[in-house]
N, C-alpha and C positions, 0 to 999 in steps of 0.2 A: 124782822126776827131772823129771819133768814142770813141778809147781811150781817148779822153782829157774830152768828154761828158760827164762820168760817174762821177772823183772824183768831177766835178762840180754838178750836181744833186745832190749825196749826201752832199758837203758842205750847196747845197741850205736847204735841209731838217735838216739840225744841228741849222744851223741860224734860222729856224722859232722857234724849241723847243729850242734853247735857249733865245729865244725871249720869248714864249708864257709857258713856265712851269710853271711858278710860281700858274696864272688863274687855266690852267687844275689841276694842282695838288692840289689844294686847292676846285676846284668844284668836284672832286673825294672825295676827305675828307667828305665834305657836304652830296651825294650820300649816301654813305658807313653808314653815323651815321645817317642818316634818317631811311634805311633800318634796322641798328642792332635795330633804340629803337623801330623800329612796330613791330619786331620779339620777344624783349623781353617781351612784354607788355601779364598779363597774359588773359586766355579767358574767357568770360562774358557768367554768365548764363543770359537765354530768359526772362527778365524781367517779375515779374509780376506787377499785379495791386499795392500790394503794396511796389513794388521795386521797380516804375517806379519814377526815379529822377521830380523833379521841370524842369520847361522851363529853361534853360543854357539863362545866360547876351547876349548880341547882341553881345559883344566883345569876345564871348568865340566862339572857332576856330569849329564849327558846321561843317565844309564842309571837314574837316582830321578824324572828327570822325564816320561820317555817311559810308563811305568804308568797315571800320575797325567792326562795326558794323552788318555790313552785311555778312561781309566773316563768321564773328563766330557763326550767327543764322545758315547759311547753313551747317558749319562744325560737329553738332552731328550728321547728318544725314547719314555722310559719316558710313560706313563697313570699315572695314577692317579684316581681320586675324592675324593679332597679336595679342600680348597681351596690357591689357588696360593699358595706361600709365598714373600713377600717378604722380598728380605734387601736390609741395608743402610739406607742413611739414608730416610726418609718422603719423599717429595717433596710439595714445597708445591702445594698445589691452586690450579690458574690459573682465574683470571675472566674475566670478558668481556672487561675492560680489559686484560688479562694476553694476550689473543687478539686485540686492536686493534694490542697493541705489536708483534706478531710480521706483523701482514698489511696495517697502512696504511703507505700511501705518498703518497698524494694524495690531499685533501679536496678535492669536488665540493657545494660548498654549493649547495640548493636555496630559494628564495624560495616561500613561499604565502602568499595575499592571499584577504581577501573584503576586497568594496567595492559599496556598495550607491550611496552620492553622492560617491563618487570620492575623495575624502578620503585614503582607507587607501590607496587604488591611488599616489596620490603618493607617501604616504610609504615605499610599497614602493619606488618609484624612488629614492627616496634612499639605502634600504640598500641596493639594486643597484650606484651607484654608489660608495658605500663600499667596498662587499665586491669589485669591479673593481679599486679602486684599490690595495686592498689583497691582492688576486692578482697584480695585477704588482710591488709591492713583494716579497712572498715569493717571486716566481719569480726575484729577481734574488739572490738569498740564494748565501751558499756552497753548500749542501746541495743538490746537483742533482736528487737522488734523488726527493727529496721536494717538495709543491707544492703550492699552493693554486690551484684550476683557476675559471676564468673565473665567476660566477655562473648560475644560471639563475632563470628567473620565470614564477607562472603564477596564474593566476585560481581561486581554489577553482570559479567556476561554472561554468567550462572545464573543470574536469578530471573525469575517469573516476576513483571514489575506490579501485577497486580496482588502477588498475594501479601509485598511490603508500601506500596508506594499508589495503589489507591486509596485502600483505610488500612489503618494501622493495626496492626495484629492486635488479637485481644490476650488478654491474661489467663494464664493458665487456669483453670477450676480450684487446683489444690491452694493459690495464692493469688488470689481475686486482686490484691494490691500493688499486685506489681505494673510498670508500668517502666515502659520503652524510651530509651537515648537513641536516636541515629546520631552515629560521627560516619561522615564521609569524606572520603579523601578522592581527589578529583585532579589530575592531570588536567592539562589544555592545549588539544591538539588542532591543528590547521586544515585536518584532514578528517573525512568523517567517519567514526568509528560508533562502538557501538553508546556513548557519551550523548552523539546527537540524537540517537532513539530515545534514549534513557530519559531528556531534557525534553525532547518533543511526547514524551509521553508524561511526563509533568504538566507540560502548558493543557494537553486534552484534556488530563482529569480536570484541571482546574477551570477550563473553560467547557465541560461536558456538562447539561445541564440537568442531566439524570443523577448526578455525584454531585457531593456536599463540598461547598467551591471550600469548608475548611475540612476535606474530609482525613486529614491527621493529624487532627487538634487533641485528638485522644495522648499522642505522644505527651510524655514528660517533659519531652524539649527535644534540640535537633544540633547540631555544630559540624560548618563544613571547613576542610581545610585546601586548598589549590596547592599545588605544584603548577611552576611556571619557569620559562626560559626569558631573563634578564637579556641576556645578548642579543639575540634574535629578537626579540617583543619587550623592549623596556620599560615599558608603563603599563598601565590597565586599559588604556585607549588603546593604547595600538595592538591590545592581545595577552597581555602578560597575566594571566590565572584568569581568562575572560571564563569560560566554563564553568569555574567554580563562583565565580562570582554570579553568575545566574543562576546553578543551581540555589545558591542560599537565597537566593529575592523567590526562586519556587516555591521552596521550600517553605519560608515566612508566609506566604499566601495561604498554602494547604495546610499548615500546621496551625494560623492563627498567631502568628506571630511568636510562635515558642522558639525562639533563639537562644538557649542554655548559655552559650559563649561563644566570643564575635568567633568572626569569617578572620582564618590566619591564611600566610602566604608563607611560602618557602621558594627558593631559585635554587634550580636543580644542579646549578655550575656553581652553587656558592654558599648558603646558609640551610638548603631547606633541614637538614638531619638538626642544626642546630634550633630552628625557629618551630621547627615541628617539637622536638623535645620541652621547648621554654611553654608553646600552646598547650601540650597533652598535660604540663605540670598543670596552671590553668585550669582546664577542663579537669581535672581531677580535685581539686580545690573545690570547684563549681559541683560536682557530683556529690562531697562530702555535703556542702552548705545545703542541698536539696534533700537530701536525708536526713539534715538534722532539721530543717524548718518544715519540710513536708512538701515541697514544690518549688518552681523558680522564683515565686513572693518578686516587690519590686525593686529588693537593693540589690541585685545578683546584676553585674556588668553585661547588656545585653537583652535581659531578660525582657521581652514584647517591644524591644526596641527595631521594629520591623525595618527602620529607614536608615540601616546602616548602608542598606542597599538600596541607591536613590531610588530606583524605578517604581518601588513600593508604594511611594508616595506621592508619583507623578499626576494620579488625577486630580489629588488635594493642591497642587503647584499650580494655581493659575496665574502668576505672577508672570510681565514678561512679554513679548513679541508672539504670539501663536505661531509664528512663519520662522523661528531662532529658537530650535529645539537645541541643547546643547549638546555639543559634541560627544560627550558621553552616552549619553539615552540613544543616540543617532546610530552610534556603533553599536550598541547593545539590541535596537530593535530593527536592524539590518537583518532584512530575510525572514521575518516572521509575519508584520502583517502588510501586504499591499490592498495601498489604496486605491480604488474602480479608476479612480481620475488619473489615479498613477499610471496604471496599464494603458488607459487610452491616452495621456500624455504622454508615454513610449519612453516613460525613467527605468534607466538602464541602472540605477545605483544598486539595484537590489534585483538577483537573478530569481524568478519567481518558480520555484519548485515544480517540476511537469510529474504529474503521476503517470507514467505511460500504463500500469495495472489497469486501468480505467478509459482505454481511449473507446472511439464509439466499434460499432460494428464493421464501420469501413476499413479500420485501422489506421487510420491515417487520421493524424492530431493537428490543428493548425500553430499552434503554440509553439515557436521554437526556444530552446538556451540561447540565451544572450553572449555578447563577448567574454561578459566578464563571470561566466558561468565556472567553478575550480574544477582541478583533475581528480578524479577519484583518486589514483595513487601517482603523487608527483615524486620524481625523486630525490627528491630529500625526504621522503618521510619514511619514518621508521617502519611502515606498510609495506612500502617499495624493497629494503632492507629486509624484511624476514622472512618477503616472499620468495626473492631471486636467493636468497639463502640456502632456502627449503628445494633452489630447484627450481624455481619458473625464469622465463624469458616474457619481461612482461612487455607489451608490446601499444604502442599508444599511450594513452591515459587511462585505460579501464580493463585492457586485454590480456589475455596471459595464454603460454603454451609451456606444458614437461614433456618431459619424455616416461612414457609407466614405466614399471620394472618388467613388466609384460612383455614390453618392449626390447629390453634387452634381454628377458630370455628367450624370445621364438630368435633374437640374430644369432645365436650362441646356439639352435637348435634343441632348446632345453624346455619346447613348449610353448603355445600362446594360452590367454585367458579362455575364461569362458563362453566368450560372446564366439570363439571359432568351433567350439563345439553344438554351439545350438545355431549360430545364422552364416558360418563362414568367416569370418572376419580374419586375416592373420596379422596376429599382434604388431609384426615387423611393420606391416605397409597402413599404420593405424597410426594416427595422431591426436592424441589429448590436447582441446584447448577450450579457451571458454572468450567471448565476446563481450563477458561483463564478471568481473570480480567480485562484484557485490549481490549480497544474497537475503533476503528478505527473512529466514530462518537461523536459529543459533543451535543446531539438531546437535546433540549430544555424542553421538561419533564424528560430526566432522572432526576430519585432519588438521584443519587449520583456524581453529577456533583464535579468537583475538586478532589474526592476521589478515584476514579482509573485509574488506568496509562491508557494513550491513546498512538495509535502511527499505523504504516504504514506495518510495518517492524517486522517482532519477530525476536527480537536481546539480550533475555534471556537465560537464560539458561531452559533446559526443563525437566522438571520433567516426569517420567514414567506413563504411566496410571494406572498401577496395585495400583502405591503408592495414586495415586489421586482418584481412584474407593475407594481402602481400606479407604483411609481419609475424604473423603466424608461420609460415610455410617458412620463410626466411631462419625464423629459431627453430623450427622442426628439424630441420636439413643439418644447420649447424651443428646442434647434438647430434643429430646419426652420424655425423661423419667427426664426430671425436669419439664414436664406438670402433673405430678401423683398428685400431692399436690394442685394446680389450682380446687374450685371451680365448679363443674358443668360439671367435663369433666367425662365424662360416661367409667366405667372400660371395657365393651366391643371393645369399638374402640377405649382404651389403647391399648390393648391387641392386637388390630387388627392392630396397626400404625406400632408397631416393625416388622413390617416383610414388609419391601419397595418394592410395586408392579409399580411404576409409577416415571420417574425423568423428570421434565422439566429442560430442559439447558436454562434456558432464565432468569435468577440471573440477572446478571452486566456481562457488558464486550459481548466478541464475541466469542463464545462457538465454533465455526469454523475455530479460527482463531488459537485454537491447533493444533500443527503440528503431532501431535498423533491420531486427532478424531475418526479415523473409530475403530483402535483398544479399543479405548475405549468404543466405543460403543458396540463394539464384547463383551467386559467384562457387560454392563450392560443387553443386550440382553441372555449373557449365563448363568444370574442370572434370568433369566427371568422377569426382569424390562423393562419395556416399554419406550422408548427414545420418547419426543417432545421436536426437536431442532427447536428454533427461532435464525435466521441469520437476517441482517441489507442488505444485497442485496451489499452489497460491495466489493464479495470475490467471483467473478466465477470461477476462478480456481479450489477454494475448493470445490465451491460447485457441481461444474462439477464431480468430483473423489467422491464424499459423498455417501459414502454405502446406503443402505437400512435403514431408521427409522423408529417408527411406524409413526409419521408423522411428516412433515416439512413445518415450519412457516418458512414465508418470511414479512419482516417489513415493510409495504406500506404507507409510511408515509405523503407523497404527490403527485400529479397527472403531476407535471410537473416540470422542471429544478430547475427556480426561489425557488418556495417554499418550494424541498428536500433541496436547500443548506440555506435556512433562516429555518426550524424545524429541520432537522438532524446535521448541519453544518458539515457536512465527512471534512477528512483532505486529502480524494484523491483529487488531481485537474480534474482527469477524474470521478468521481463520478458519473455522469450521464449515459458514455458511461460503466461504470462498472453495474451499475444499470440494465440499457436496456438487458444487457448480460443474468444478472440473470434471467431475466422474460423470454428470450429464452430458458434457460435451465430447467428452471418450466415448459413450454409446453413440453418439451421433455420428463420430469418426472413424466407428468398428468397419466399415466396410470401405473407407477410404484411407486410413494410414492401417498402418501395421501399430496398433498399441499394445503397450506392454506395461500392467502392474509391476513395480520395482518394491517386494519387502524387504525391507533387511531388520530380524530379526535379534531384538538384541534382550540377554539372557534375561528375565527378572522386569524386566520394564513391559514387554507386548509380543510373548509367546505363550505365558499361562493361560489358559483358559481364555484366549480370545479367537477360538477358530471359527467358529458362527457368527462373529464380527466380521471377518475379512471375507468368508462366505457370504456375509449381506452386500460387502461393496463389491464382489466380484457378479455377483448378478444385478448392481446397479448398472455397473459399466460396462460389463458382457467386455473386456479387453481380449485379444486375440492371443494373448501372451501374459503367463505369472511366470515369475520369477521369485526365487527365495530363496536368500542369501543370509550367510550368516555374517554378523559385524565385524569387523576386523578392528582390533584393538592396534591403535599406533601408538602406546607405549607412551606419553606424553602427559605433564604435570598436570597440564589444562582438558584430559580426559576424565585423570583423578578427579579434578576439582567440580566436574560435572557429575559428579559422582557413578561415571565406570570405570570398571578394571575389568581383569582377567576374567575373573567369577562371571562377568555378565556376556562372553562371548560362549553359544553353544557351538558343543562337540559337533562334528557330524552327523553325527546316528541321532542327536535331537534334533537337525535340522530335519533328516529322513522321514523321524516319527511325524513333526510338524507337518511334512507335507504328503504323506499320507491318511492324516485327519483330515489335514483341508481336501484332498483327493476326494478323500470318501463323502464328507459331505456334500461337496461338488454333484455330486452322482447322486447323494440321496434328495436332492431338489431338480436332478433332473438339466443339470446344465449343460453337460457335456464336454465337460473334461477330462484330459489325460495325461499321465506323467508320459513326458515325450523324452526328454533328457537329462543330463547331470553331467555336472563336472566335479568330480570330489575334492581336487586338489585347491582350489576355487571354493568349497563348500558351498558349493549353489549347482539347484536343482531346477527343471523346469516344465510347468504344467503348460497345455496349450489345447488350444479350444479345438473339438472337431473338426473343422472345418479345414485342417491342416492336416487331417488323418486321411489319406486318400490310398486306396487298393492294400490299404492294409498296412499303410509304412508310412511314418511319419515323415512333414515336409516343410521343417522349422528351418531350413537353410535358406537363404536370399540369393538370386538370379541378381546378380548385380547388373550385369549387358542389359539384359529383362528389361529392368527398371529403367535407366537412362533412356532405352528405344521407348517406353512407353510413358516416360514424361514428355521425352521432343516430342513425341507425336500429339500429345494431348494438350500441350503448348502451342502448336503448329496446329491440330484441328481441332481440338476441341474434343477428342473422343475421351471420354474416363477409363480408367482401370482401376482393378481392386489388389486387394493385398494376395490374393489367392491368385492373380496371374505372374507373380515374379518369385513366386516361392520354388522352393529348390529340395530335396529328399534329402533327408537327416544321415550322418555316416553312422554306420550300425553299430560304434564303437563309440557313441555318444550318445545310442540307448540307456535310459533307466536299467542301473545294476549293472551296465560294462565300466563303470568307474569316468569314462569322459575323454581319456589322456590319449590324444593323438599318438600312434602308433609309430611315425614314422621322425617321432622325436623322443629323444634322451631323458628319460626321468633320473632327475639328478636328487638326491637323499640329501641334507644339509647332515641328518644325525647320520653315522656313521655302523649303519644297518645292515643285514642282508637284504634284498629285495624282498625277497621269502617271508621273512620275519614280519614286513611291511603287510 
């Protein structure tokens, strides 16, 4: 019974499904496509106000959508640890350009020049002019929105490299859209100027790893133009616009490739005014197409094309011999980097840069220049020219001596400077020179701004002291004895001038920054010439190892960060912590040189309200000697362009006021100073430490015999001496308030005055 139950059961279960499949099969169908289309359906964002639809027809299916609705509000809420899954189409990945198009509105093109013989500085003015003309043509445009804003211009040896040339200025608050062109125009010289700082301060940002290796990618774009000499450097291998052609491969690196419009060239003996003009049309063309599309986009000629300038692209070049770099790249990365194996395989192709800032405690560096080491100022170079111009006798490759005007007026008996009223000095038997031209600072009063090499590094070759004592002395002599014929100069101190008792090293340039100094000094001390070295406070190294002088100026220019790097503008980036060093090792050397704070006060930059500044660093350094001096304006374009004039030199009577503040401060901590003298004609005053106040009378004058017996001796045994055993009593008539002016000389009026009057 059992058996026959079962095929019956399962026949019964065959006859129902083939009765009923058709239904199920078909309400499964229904099931299945209900669920694939709520699964396909994509997810809604959380409506807002104004995405929230109209009220839905009575006939539209309200009660299938309200479910579906709900699951998707709750669903961002969920976590999960995966990764987020993107639906929908890719979106295209935007660029820089793709980021210019959505935030410019207005190009603010900037102008950078170097110009060492004025040359470049013209033709900068012609693209100025251009690029003006061509700001008001686009301002007049239909498109209001957008705009090309007036030009600007500026001197590379003016400017602060970091506040244009690490990141790139941001846009003003009131025009968040605007956004920066550099055009720079770039000479190429043989000789090193302030171009090689500029260039070496490019490769540091970009190889600094604290800085964004694109850190002026923010720029709009960048366009550089070279001036170069065809005659002399024919090609671009052998030199011809080599400068500008590195800067724009810098350039493309920091900037990201934003190259507005290629690298042009002009020859200074032949086309440049013409190729410069055909470029800036160009370049203005390119400026329009940028404000009409919103950025450089990728039809603009040039535009991210980084490897106009091979070297760009040399890591990507593995093609080729490793050992057969080509002659191009070979000159272009001469002197930048040597290789460990180079040094010790002793390749001279490339003279490796000696920092002497930096030598050890001994002083003495093992590393010497190579043969093929250049002259700081060879002559043929427009250096050499504008300095024997101005007036120097340059002597070697690196040296220079003038004659003051100090000079010629104590021969004429019409007075010396100031240094004779506070230490003796007479101007006639004084010699201004310097043993290095070159100056680590681009300070805002110097006299000879553009015309001597600046730099970090002495990477010349180095001339002997013996040659540079003998050379000096030699153009010393010569100028005083073409004073014989002058006028009024008195045949006794003719006579007394030729025999040089006295050399100030404070010419031009950083007289410390000789890698030879102390020997040198050995020769002007065994001539029995008296050494006053003035240093810039930027070299503690050297100035740590700096022998014995008769006394040592340090340059005190401002009281705190901000305003050493807006008056001195140093090319160190640590300038400040270089600076603080100095004034350590001046405390150290208070009782073994004679030092002396050097301010010179210049109106509007670091005499307002900073006398509690220079009072912190005179009780850092406890100096035996302040000085403060008012600036002297020397009347010249490139003082303008540093932005001093007249306005910024103070009167007398605010030099007075100034250092009766600092006076008094002085006192009221306790340090023990006093105004000891002045020279008014001079408009320098001079504070000096107790120690120099003895029986009641000041003794700021110098024993010079003194001195020389108490070197040989301390040379020969070894005994020391202090700065208080060669000091000499002040003449009464270079008291504070007796005016300064040597009595037994002619004060001569230029204005045509009573004395009285005066």
């Amino acid at each position: 019974m059992a058996d026959a139950s079962v095929p019956t059961a399962a026949q019964g279960l065959l006859s129902v499904w083939h009765t009923y499949r058709i239904p199920v099969l078909f309400l499964s169908a229904v099931i299945l496509a209900v669920h694939a289309s709520r699964k396909s359906q994509p997810r809604l964002k959380t409506p807002d106000s104004s995405s929230v639809p109209s009220s839905p027809p009575p006939s539209s299916p309200v009660i299938t959508e309200k479910p579906v609705e709900k699951r998707i509000e709750k669903k961002p809420a969920v976590k999960t640890n995966g990764p987020k899954r993107v639906q929908g189409k890719k979106p295209a990945r935007s660029s820089g350009a793709g980021q210019a198009v959505e935030s410019l509105t207005c190009i603010q093109p900037i102008i950078f020049y170097a110009s060492l013989t004025g040359s470049t500085e013209r033709y900068a003015q012609i693209l100025l002019e251009d690029l003006r003309a061509a700001a008001q043509t686009l301002s007049d445009g239909e498109d209001s929105d957008r705009g090309l804003l007036a030009p600007q211009i500026h001197d590379l040896a003016y400017v602060d490299f970091d506040d244009y040339f690490t990141s790139a200025p941001k846009p003003p608050a009131t025009a968040p859209g605007t956004r920066y062109v550099y055009c720079l125009l770039l000479p190429s010289y043989n000789i090193d100027t302030v171009i090689n700082t500029f260039l070496s301060h490019l490769d540091e940002t970009h190889n600094d790893f604290r800085i964004d290796t694109g850190s002026l990618s923010t720029l709009a774009g960048y366009t550089v133009f070279g001036f170069g000499d065809k005659e002399n450097w024919p090609t671009e291998e052998e030199g011809f616009c080599s400068q500008a052609t590195e800067l724009d491969r810098w350039m493309a690196k920091l900037s990201g490739r934003k190259r507005a419009y290629p690298l042009g060239f002009g020859d200074v003996k032949s086309d440049a005014h013409d190729a410069l003009r055909e470029w800036s049309a160009g370049l203005q063309q390119t400026l329009g197409e940028m404000l009409k599309y919103g950025g450089l986009g990728e039809g603009i000629p040039g535009s991210g094309d980084a490897l106009e300038s091979d070297e760009e692209g040399e890591e990507e070049d593995d093609d080729g011999d490793e050992n057969e770099a080509p002659a191009k790249n070979r000159k272009r990365n001469k002197g930048t980097v040597v290789d460990v194996e180079d040094i010790q395989m002793g390749d001279s192709s490339s003279p490796l840069p000696i920092d002497f800032t930096t030598v050890g405690q001994s002083g003495v560096t093992t590393t010497t220049t190579t043969a093929t080491a250049k002259e700081m100022v060879p002559k043929t170079s427009p250096t050499y020219a504008a300095l024997t111009k101005q007036g120097y006798t340059i002597v070697g490759s690196h040296s220079g001596v003038k004659i003051c005007r100090w000079t010629k007026s104590a021969l004429r008996g019409r007075g010396s400077c100031y240094k004779y009223s506070f230490y003796g000095i007479r101007s006639h038997l004084c010699m201004e020179a310097t043993p290095s031209l070159s100056c680590s600072n681009k300070c805002i009063f110097c006299w000879r701004h553009g015309t001597n090499p600046v730099g970090t590094t002495w990477r010349w070759q180095v001339d002997s002291p013996e040659l540079i004592f003998d050379g000096i002395k030699e153009g010393h002599y010569k100028k005083i004895k073409m004073m014989r014929g002058i006028p009024g100069v008195r045949a006794e101190r003719f006579a007394e001038a030729l025999r040089i008792r006295h050399c100030a090293l404070s010419l031009v340039g950083e007289p410390i920054f000789y890698p030879h100094i102390n020997r040198f000094l050995d020769l002007l001390h065994g001539d029995r010439i008296s050494s006053f070295l003035v240093c810039n406070a930027q070299h503690p190294d050297q100035l740590q190892t700096l022998q014995r002088v008769t006394q040592l100026y340090v340059s005190i220019d401002a009281s705190n960060r901000e305003a050493l790097r807006r008056i001195d503008r140093p090319l160190h980036r640590d300038f400040w912590e270089r600076f603080q060093r100095c004034l350590d090792i001046l405390r150290e050397k208070r009782h073994v040189q004679r030092t002396v704070f050097r301010l010179t006060l210049v109106k509007g930059f670091n005499v307002d309200e900073e006398v509690s500044g220079y009072a912190d660093l005179v009780e850092k350094a406890l100096p035996c000697f302040v000085e403060i001096k008012g600036v002297t304006y020397c009347g010249t374009s490139t003082s303008a362009g540093a932005g001093l004039t007249m306005q910024n030199v103070p009167f007398y009577e605010e030099v007075a006021q100034f250092v009766e503040a600092l006076h008094a401060e002085l006192q009221r901590r306790g340090l023990g100073y006093g105004i000891a003298a002045e020279h008014a004609h001079s408009c320098c005053v001079l504070l000096a430490s107790d120690r120099f106040h003895v029986d009641g009378k000041w003794h700021t004058r110098i024993n010079y015999d003194r001195f020389f017996d108490l070197l040989e001796r301390e040379k020969s045994l070894g005994t020391p001496f202090t700065p208080e055993d060669y000091m000499r009593e002040t003449e009464e008539w270079a008291y504070w308030g007796k005016g300064g002016f040597d009595p037994n000389d002619e004060r001569v009026y230029r204005k045509k005055k009573a004395k009285a009057e005066q």
